[in-house]
N, C-alpha and C positions, 0 to 999 in steps of 0.2 A: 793338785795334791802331790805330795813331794812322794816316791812307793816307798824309799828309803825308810821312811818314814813310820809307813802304814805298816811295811811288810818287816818288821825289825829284823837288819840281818843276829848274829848270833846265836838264833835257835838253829835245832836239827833240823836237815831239810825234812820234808816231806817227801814221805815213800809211795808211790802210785803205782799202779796196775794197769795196761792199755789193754782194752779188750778188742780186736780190729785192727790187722798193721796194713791198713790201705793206704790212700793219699793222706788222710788223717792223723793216722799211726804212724804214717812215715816221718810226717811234718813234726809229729810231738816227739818220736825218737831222736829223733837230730836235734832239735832245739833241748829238749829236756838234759842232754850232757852237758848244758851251758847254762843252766838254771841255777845259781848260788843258792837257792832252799831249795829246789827239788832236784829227786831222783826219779828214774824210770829204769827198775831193774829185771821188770816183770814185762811179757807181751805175750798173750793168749790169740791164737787165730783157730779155726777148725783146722789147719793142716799143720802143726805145732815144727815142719821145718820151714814155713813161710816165714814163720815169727823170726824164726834163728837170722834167717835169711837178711832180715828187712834190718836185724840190728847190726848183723856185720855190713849191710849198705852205708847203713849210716856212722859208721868209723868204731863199732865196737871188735875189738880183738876176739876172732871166733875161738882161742882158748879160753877163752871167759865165758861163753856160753854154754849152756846145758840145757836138753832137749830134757825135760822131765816128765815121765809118762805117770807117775802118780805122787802122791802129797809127801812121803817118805823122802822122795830122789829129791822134789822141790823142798824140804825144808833142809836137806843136806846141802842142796848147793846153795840156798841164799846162808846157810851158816859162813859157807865158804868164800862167800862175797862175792860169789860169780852171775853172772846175771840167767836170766832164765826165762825159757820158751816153751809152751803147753798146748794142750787144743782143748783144753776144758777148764775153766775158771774153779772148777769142785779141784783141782788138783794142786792151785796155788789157794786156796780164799782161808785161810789158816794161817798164810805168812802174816806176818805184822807191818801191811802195806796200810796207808791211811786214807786212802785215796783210790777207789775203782774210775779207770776215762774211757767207759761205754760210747764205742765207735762203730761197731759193728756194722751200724745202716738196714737189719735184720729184725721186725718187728718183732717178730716170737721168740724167737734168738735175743735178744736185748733185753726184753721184758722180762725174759729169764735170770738173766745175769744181775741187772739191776734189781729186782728182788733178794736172788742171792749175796750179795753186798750190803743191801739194806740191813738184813737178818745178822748177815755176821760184824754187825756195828761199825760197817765203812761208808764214807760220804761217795758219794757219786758225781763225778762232771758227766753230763749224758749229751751226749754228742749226738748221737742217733735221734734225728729228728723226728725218722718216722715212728719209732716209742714213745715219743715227746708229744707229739699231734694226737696218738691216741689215749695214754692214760697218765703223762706229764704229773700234773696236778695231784693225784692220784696216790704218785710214788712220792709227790713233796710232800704229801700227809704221812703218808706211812712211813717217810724219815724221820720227818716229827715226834711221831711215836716211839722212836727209837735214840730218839737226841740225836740226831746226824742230820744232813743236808744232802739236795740233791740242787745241783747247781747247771744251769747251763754255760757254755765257754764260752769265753772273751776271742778272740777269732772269725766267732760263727757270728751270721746279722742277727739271730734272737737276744742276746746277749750285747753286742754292744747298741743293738734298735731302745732294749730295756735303759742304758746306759744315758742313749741321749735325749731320750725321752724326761725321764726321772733329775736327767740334768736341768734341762729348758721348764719342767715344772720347777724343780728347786727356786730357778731365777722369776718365775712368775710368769712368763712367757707365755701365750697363749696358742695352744698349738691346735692346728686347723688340721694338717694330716701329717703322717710318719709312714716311713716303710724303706725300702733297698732298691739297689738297681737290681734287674735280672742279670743273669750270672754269668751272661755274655753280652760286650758290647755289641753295638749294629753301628759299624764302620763301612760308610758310606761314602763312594767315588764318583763323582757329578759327572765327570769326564765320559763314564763307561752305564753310568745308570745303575748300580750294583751296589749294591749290603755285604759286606763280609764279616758274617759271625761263624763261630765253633770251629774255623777250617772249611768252611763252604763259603762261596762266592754265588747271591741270588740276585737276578734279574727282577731290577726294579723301576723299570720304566717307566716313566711321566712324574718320577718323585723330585725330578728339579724344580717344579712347581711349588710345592709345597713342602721344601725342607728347612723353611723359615716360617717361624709362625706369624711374626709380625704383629699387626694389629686383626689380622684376622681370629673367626670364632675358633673358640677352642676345642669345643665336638665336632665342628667340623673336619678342623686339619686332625684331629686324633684318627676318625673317622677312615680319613682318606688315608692319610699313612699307612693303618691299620688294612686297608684290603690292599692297598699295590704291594704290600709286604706282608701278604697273606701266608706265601710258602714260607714264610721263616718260622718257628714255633713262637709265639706270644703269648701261651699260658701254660707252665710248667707245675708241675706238682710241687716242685723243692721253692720255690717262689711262694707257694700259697700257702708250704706247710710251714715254713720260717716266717709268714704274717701270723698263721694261727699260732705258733708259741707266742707270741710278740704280744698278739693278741690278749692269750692267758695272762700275760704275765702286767700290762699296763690297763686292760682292761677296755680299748678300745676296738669296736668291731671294722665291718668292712663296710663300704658306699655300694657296692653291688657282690653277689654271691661268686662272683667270675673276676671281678676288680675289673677299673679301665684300665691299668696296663697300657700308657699311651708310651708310646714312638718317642723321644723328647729331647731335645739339646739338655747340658747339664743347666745352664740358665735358663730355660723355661721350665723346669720345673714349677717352682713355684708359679706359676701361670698355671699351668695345667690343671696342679692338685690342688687348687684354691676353694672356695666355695662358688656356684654361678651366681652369685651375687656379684662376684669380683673377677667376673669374664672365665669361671675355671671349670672345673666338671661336678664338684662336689655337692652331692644334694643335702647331706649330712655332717656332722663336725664333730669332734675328731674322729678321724678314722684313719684306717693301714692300708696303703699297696704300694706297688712295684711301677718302676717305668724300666725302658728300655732304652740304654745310653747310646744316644744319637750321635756320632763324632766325626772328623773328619781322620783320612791316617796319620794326622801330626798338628790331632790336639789330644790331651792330657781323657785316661778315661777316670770314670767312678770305678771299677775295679772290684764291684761289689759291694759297696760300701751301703752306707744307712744315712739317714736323713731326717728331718722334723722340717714342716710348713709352718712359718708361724707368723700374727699379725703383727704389722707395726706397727703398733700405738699411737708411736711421737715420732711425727715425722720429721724434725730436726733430726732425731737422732739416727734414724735408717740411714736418712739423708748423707750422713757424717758417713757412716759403715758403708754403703755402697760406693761413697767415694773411697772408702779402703778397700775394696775387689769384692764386699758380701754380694750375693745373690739375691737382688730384689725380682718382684714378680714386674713386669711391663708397664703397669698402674705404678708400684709403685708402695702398693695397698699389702702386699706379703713380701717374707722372703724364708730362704733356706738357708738350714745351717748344716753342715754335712761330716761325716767322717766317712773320708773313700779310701777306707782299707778293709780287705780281709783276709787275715792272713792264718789261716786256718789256725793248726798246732804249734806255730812259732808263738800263739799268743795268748794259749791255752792254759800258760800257770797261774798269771793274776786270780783268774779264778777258782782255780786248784788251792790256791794261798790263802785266798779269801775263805775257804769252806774247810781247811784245816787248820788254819793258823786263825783265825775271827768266829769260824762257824757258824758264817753268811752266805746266801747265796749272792752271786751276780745278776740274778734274774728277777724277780719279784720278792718284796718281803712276806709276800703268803699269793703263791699263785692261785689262781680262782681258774674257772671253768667257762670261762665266759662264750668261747667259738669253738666249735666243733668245724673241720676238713674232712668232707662225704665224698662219697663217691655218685658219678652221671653216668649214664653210656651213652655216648655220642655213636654210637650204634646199634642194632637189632645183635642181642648177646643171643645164644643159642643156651638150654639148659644142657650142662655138661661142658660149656664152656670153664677154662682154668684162667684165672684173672692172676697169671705169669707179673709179678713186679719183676723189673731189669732193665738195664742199660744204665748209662754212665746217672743219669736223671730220676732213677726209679721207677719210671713210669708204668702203666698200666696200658698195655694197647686195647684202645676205642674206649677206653674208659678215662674221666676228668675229672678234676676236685671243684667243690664247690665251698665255700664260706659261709658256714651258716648259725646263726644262734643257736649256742649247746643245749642237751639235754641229753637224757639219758636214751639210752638203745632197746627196743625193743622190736618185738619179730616184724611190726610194717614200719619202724621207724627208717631215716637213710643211714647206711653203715658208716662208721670211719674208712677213711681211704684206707690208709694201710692195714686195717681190719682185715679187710677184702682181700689185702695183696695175697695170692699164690690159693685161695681158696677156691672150689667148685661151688658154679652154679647150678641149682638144683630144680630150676624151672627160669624161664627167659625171662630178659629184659627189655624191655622195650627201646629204641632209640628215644635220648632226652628225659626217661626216668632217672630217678634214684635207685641207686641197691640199696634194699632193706637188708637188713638181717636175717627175714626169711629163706631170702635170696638163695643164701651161701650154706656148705656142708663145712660147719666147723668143728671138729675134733670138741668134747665136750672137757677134756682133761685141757684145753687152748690157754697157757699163762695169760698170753695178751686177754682174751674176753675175760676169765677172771680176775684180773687187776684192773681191767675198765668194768667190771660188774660192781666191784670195789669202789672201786672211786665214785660212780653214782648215785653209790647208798651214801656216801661221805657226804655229796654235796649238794643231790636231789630228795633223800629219805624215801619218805612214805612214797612219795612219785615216781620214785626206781623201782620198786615191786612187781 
């Protein structure tokens, strides 16, 4: 596809709004001064000098910025063409921006905002995955309703997972499984016995054995991988919640509630995530997960990237393609086809462009609801315990996400993960439960439950009652 093309220069750029100036914010501040259709003149954080802060990082002249503390001071200074920094979205959401890019990474906090943009007839890039895992769907209906779009970004693995997916259908291709690497390689020194992921360096002894898979079984080496490189985390929340959009959005589920999440060279993948009919793990077809980019210090990594499993047909022609460097599976019988980039906000206006200049998403042509991301406890919760989200991951201490066929919430059913996040428990949990709903003490005025109360009646009816 030539973008030239698609994207016709000559119209006005497109005016956007970041709501979030973290690694996110940062990324799309910088790139977006280099966007030939768009602008980004706007940046909302709760501490409205962070925003100032994060635009003079990225090369804007701090004479040009204005700190605007209500809707007044912001419409005078975008008169004035200067750019501008807030801590509340109700302060800008009046400008004639066309574009909100919900980054926040704040359940309630995001649900909020993206409502507020919905209403004042602006499209939405929602970045915020963990708003996305819980009422996504939800808020693409109730754009709907408003003529507008709510898109996920071109950068993040939902988005280009939807991409190459909906591509290899186009071509006919028959795709076995899809999904991303996790979001740190496991850089592996034979010499010393050691993994080096996130800036930690872990002791993985006896993995010289088995860091070739070979012709050996494939549950087994995932198996063995998987305990001598026990201490490294192998099941993140941001991993499972970027399956569940991906999920929504192509409509294929998971092979288990947890995913295998195998250990993996870039070339065994396809081995791995094959069906076990074809020596691989999959009991199911299609379906989404994650592996964990197996390398050596000076080989090439996936980077984050996405991927599709797919079978070869005709094997003349694989034949041809693995002699050009593709990725066949060991048989012979699959291969992969990959994009290993992720490049956050540097990549984030395709889709920006797409949803105000076409008034398509990048995501799904109508997301559905198909997988729900719950909440486990891998521990005994005490009642009064606070299910604290934080850290660089989001996570939940002693608490894990599971994959599971959607439905609607109700007081025994399991919660959304980021449901939970930051709520009290109001009676225990037991280790290896679900949190229900009953669980947690949630504020009854809660946007987030309200908008997934929403979206149930949209897509379950009579059975959300």
């Amino acid at each position: 596809m030539n973008h030239h093309t698609y994207f016709s220069a000559g119209r006005e750029p497109v005016d956007t709004c970041i709501v979030g100036t973290g690694d996110f914010g940062r990324s799309f501040l910088a790139q977006g001064r280099r966007v030939p259709l768009m602008r980004c003149r706007i940046a909302i954080d709760l501490d409205a000098s962070r925003a100032a802060a994060t635009m003079h990082a990225v090369g804007i002249d701090e004479t040009q910025i204005r700190i605007c503390a209500d809707s007044s001071e912001a419409k005078a200074a975008w008169k004035e063409g200067a750019y501008i920094a807030a801590d509340d979205l109700a302060t800008v959401i009046n400008l004639p921006f066309q574009v909100l890019v919900e980054a926040t990474g704040h359940p309630e906090g995001g649900a909020r905002y993206c409502r507020m943009a919905i209403e004042a007839g602006r499209h939405v890039a929602l970045v915020s995955k963990e708003v996305d895992s819980v009422v996504g769907p939800g808020l693409d209906a109730m754009a709907r309703r408003h003529g507008r779009v709510v898109t996920p970004v071109d950068g993040d693995q939902p988005s280009l997972l939807i991409g190459l997916v909906t591509w290899a259908e186009t071509l006919g291709l028959e795709i076995l499984s899809a999904g991303k690497s996790s979001e740190y390689d496991y850089v592996y020194d034979p010499a010393t016995e050691t993994i080096a992921s996130n800036g930690r360096d872990y002791d993985v002894t006896g993995f010289s054995a088995i860091d070739r898979l070979g012709d050996r079984d494939a549950a087994e080496i995932a198996a063995r991988r998987s305990e001598i490189a026990s201490a490294l985390s192998q099941r993140i929340p941001p991993d499972a919640c970027e399956l569940t959009l991906s999920a929504n959005g192509v409509g294929f589920g998971a092979d288990k509630p947890m995913l295998h999440a195998p250990i993996a060279r870039i070339d065994e993948v396809p081995s791995f995530l094959s069906p076990k009919s074809d020596g691989g793990l999959l009991s199911s077809t299609p379906v989404l997960d994650v592996f964990h980019c197996l390398r050596g210090k000076d080989e090439i990594s996936f980077a984050g990237g996405v991927f599709v499993v797919v079978r070869c047909n005709d094997q003349a022609t694989w034949a041809m393609l693995q002699g050009k460097g593709h990725v066949l599976s060991r048989n012979g019988r699959t291969a992969m086809l990959y994009l290993p980039r992720h490049l956050l906000g540097l990549e984030a206006a395709t889709s920006i462009l797409e949803a105000a200049l076409h008034g398509v998403s990048t995501g799904a042509t109508e997301p559905r609801h198909h997988t729900d991301l719950v909440a486990c406890a891998d521990i005994d919760l005490e009642a009064g315990t606070i299910l604290q989200m934080g850290g660089h991951h989001h996570e939940i201490p002693g608490v894990s996400t599971r994959m599971v066929p959607a439905g609607p919430i109700a007081p025994e059913s399991p919660v959304p993960f980021y449901l939970a996040a930051h709520r009290k428990l109001v009676r225990p949990v037991g280790k290896g439960d679900f949190i229900v709903l009953a669980d947690l003490e949630i504020d009854p005025g809660s946007e987030l439950l309200r908008l997934r109360q929403a979206q149930d009646a949209h897509f379950f009816g009579e059975q959300a009652q």
